[in-house]
N, C-alpha and C positions, 0 to 999 in steps of 0.2 A: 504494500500500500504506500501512497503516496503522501507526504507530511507537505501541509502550507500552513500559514502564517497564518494569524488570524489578529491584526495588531487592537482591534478593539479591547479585547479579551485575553490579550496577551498569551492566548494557546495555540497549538498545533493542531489541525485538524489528519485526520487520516483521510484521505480523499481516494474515489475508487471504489466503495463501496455505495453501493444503491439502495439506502437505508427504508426507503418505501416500500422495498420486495423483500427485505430479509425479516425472516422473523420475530416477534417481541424479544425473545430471550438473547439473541443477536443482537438485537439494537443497543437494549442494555448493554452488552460485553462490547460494544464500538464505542456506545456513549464514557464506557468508563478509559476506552481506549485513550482522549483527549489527552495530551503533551504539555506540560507546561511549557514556557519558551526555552527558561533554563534548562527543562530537561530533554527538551526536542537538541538543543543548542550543541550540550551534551552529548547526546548521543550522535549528531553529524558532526561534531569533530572525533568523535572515538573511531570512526571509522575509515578506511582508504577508500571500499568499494561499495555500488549500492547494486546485488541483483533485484531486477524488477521482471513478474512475469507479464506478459503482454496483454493476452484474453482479461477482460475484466480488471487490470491495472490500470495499463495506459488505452485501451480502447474496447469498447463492447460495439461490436457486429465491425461494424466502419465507421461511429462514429468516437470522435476523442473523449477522454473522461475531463470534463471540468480541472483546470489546474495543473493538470501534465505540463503541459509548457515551461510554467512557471517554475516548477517545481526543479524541471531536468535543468531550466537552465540557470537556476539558483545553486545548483549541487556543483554543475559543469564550473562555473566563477568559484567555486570554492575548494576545486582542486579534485574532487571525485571523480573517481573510475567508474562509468556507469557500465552494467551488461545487463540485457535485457534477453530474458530463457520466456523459449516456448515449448511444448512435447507437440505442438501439434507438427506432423510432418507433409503436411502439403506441401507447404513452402520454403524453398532455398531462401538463404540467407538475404542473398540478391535481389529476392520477392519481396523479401518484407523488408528490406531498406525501402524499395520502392513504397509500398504499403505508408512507411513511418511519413516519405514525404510527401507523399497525396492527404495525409493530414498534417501539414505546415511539420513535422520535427527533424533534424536534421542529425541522422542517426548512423553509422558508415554499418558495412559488413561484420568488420572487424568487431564491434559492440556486439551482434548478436548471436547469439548460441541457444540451437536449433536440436532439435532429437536426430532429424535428419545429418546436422553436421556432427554430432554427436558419436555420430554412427561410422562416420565416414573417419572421424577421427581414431574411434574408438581399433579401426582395421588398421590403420597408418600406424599406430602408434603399439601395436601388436602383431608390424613386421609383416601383416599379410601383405604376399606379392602381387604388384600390378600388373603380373601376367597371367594372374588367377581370377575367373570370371564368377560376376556375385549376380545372384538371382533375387529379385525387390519383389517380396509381395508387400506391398505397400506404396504411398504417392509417390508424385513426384519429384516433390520436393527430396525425396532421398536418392531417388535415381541423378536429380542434378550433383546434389552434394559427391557424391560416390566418383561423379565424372569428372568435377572442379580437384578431387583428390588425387586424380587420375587414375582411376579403375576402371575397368570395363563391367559393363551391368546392362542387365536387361530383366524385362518385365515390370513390374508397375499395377497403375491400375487396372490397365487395361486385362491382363495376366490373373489379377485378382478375381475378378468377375468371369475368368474360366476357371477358376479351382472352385467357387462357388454352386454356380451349374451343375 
């Protein structure tokens, strides 16, 4: 979740969540959630990095969550490592920079970490060779990663929908 300012009240709000659709019992545990400034202040200097998940942090569906902006680039002026994890694998990394700047953020490759790179990492970094071919039942988004790694792969969704059948 994402902490703003709130200078009336001199608190942090957590922002990102959709307090109208979550539960009573939930609302409570957000509402007690609130930061003092000192201890919000606190806590973004105690830290170097901030992982942020994507879905329901910084955007729900396509549209941006209130305060995102702000917030990234309050963290970015203060010397923060931002990386922003998704498990969804549709999308290459590539995809959702694209994604981040069709709603104003300006987010590189490098920043995000993906299941899909994850995946592709996870083979690189365990010495599989790229002369050995990987079979994707699953999106896109992993078959690009796989190929930016330089592996050879094939199947997909397309693939998925005949083991289905």
């Amino acid at each position: 979740h994402v902490f703003l300012e709130d200078a009336a009240n001199n608190n942090f709000h957590i922002a990102g969540a959709q307090k109208q659709q979550e539960p009573p019992r939930r609302r409570k545990a957000m509402a007690k959630a609130l930061l003092t400034a000192d201890a919000a202040r606190s806590l973004v200097g105690s830290v170097d990095a901030f992982l942020f998940d994507c879905d329901g942090v910084i955007w729900k569906g396509d549209e941006l969550i209130q305060g995102v902006p702000e917030t990234l680039e309050l963290l970015r002026k203060l010397g923060k490592k931002l990386v922003f994890v998704t498990n969804n694998s549709r999308k290459s990394r590539r995809q959702y920079s694209k994604k981040f700047k069709t709603l104003g953020l300006e987010v590189t490759e490098e920043e995000i970490f993906t299941s899909s790179f994850a995946a592709a990492m996870f083979l690189k970094l365990n010495n599989f060779s790229p002369e050995k071919k990987v079979y994707v039942v699953g999106e896109d988004g992993i078959l690009d990663e796989l190929k930016l790694a330089g592996f050879e792969c094939f199947g997909g969704p397309v693939c998925m929908s005949c083991l289905v059948s």
